[in-house]
N, C-alpha and C positions, 0 to 999 in steps of 0.2 A: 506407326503408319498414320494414326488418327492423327495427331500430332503436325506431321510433315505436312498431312492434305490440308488441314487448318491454316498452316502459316507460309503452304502457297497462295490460298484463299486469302488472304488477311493481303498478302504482297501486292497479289492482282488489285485488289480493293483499292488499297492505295495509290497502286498508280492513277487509278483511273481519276481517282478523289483528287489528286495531287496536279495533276496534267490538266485538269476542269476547273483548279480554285485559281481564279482571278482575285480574292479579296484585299481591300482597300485596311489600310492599317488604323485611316480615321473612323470606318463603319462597321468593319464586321469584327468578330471575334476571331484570338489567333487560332489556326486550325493546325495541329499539335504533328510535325512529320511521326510518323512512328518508331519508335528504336527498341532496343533490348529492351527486355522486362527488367525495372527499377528491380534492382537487390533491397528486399524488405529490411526493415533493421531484426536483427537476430530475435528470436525469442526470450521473451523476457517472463519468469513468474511475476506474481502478485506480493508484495511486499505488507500487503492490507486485505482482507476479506470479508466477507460477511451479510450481514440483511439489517436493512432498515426498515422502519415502518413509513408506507405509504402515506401521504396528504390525506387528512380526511378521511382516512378508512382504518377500521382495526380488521378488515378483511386481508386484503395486500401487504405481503411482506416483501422487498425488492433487493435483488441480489447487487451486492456493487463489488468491485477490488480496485484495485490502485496500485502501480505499478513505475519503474522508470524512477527516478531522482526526487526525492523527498523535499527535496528543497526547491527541484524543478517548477519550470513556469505552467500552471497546470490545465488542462484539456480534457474537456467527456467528451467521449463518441457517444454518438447516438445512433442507435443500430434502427435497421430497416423494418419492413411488415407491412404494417403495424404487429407487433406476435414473432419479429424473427428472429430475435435474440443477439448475443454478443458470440464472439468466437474468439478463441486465444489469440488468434493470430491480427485480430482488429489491434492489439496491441503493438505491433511491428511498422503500422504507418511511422510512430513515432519513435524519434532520436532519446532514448531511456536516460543519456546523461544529460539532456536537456529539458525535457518534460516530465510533468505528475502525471502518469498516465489516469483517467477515470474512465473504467467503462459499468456500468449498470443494464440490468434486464427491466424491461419496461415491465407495466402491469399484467399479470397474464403468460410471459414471453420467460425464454429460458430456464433460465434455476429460478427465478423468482415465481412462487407462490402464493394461492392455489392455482395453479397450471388453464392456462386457457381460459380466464374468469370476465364476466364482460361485465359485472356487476361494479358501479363505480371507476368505468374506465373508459374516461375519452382523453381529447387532447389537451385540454385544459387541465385536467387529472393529472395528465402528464408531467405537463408545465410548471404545475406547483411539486412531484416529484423532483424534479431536477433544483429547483430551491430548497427543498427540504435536505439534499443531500448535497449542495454546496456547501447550504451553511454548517450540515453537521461535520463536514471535512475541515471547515475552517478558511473555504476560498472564497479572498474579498470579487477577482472578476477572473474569468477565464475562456479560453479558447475555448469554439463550439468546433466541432466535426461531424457530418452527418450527410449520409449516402441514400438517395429512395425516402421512402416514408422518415428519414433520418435528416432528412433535409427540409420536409414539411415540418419536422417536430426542431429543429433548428430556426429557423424564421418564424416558426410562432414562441419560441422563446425568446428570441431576440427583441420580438418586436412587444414581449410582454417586460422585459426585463432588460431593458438596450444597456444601461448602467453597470449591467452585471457581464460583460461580451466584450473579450478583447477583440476578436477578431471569428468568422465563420469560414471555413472551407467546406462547400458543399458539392456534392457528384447526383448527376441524374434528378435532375428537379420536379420534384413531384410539389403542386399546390391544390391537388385534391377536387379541382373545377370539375365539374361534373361531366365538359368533353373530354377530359383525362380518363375516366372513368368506364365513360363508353368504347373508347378509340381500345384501350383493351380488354374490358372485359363485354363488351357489346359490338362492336363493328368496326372495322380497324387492323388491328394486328392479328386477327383472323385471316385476312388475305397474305397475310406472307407467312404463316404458318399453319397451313389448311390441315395437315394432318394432325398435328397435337392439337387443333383446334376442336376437330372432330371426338377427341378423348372426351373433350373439357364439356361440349355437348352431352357426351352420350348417359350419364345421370339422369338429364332433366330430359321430360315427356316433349314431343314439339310442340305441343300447346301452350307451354313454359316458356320458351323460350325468346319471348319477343322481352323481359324482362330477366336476364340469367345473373344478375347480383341479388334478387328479390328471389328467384327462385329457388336459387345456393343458401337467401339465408335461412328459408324453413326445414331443409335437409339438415344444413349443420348444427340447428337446433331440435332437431328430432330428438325423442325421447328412447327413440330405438339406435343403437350404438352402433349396429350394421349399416346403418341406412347415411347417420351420420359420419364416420369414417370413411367410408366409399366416399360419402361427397367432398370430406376434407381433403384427401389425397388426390382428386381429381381438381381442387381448385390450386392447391401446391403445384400440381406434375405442371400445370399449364404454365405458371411463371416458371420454374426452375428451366421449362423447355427453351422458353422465349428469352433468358436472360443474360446470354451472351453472343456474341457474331456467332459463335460456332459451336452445336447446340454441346452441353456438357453432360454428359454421361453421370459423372459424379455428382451435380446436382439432383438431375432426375431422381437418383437414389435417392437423395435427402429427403425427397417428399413422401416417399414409401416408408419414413418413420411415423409410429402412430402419432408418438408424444407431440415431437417438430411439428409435421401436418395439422395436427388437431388446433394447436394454439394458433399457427400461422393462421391457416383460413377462419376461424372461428373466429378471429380478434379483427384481421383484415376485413372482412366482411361486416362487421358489428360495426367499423370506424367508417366502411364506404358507404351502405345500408344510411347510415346517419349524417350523409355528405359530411363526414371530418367534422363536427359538431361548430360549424363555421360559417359564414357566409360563402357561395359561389364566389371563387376569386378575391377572397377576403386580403389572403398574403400581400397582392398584386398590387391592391389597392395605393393610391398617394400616397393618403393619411399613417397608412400602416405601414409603407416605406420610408418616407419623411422618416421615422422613428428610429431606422436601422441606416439611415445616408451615409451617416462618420466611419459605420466599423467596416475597415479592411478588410474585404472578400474576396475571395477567389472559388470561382465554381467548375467543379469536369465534368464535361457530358461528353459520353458516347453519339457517335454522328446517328449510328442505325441502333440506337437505344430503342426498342419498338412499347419497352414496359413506363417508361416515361419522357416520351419521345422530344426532341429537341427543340421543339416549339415554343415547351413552355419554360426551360434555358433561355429562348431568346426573349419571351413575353417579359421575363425578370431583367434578361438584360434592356430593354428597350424603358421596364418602366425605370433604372435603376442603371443609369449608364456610369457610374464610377465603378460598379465590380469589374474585376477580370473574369472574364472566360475563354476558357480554352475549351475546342472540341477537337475531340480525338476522331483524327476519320479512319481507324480500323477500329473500332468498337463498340458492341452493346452495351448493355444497363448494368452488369455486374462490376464491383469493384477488383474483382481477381481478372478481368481483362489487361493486360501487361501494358498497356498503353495506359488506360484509365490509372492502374495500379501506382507507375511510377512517375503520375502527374502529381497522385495524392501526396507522394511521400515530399516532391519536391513543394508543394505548397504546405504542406507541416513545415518542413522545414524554413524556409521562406519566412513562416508565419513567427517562430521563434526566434527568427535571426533578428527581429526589428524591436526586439524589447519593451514592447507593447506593457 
């Protein structure tokens, strides 16, 4: 029944979105009819596993595998958070007899330990992570992929390392601007979701509250485990609630794990707290675009993405008018939106067929 009412919702949505888009093919971006959920590629194990040691730290040990054709044309996923780890199934965007599958846990995030560590981890940290574990795979340049916080941490690769990038596919653009910041976690996507918003409140005192990423971060840094837990799982419940058209029950759960919760908000928080260790709008910038103009992109946003709302999709496409974008108009911010989902697989795919 959840299900049914979902994907009358989703039908409605679309006509309306469908019947209203007048877009011109020279200005605006395509906006995606919606169809069946893409059939993911099958599940694949890991052919490779293990832990590397972090850039720069003898703290971080970071979990990677590699998957899909040996010989394949090879691609890391860069998962979201900042703290949200990889999942098996990230490995199904891709066509296994045509790509080296890579996925890794960032610092702090998944199997990679110590669990939830903020010490020696921003994005630059990051950055040199994913060269560290290029080169120890043995790849001269390869495919970026990367969805949310996976697409901030994609374009500051890119644009640290353009030489090493055959190509980016990114979903849900997140560049970390400090209105990104606010529109959800301060004023914003609280008016379209008043009740979970109300959860996400109820932590912090109302005297707290004119500041709630500063206020989250002394909770989740509390030395008292009650106090900090309670806060981790309330700053998880509030994305997991927000993160797709139709809110997911099975997410929700997600954030009711201590382990998940704790790293997610804890790392999230330590990266937003620190505006993404970057300039305001640094990604956006000319200078920093100029650097990434050549490589082949293609980006999917959700139309009612409310976690990284479609703004800043078109602020990219505007400064950076060679990418392709497509927006899905039945979709939020998760990559398991069936619209979003089997946008991704066709631009992996895409992205492999051009022998880059």
């Amino acid at each position: 029944p959840y299900q049914l009412r979902g994907g009358c919702f989703r039908k409605l949505i679309t006509r309306i979105i469908l019947s209203s888009n007048l877009s011109s093919p020279h200005s605006h971006p395509s906006s995606t009819p919606p169809t069946k959920s893409a059939t993911m590629y099958p599940p694949v194990k890991p052919y490779e596993s293990g832990f590397f040691p972090a850039a720069n730290s003898d703290k971080h040990k970071l979990y990677y595998e590699v998957s899909g054709n040996k010989q394949g044309d090879p691609v890391v996923f860069l998962h979201g958070g900042p703290g949200g780890g990889t999942d098996p199934k990230d490995r199904q965007f891709f066509n296994p007899e045509k790509y080296n599958i890579v996925l890794f846990d960032q610092r702090g995030a998944g199997k990679s330990i110590p669990s939830a560590e903020l010490e020696n981890n921003t994005t630059w940290d990051l950055v040199r992570d994913i060269e560290v574990l290029r080169q120890k795979l043995g790849v001269t340049k390869w495919h970026v992929f990367g969805g949310s916080w996976g697409s901030t941490l994609s374009l500051a690769y890119a644009q640290t390392h353009p030489d090493r990038v055959k190509s980016l596919v990114i979903r849900g653009i997140f560049t970390l601007r400090q209105s990104e910041l606010r529109f959800f976690y301060q004023d914003g996507a609280s008016h379209l979701f008043p009740e979970q918003w109300e959860e996400y409140l109820a932590p912090i005192p109302e005297g707290e509250r004119g500041d709630m990423m500063k206020a989250y971060h002394s909770r989740l840094n509390s030395s008292d485990e009650k106090i900090s837990l309670a806060a981790a799982k309330a700053w998880a419940k509030w994305e997991m609630a927000t993160s797709r058209l139709i809110v997911s029950e099975e997410a929700i759960a997600q954030s009711e794990k201590d382990d998940f919760a704790t790293a997610f908000a804890r790392i999230e928080n330590h990266y937003f707290i620190n505006e993404g260790f970057m300039r305001n709008g640094q990604l956006l910038e000319k200078q920093e675009i100029d650097k990434i103009r050549h490589i082949p992109t293609i980006v999917v946003q959700g139309r009612y993405d409310v976690i990284c709302p479609a703004t800043t999709a078109w602020a990219l496409k505007r400064a950076w008018p060679e990418i392709t974008l497509h927006i899905i108009p039945d979709a939020g911010h998760s990559s398991r939106e069936p619209g979003i989902e089997e946008k991704l697989v066709e631009a992996a795919d895409i992205m492999v067929s051009k022998g880059l």
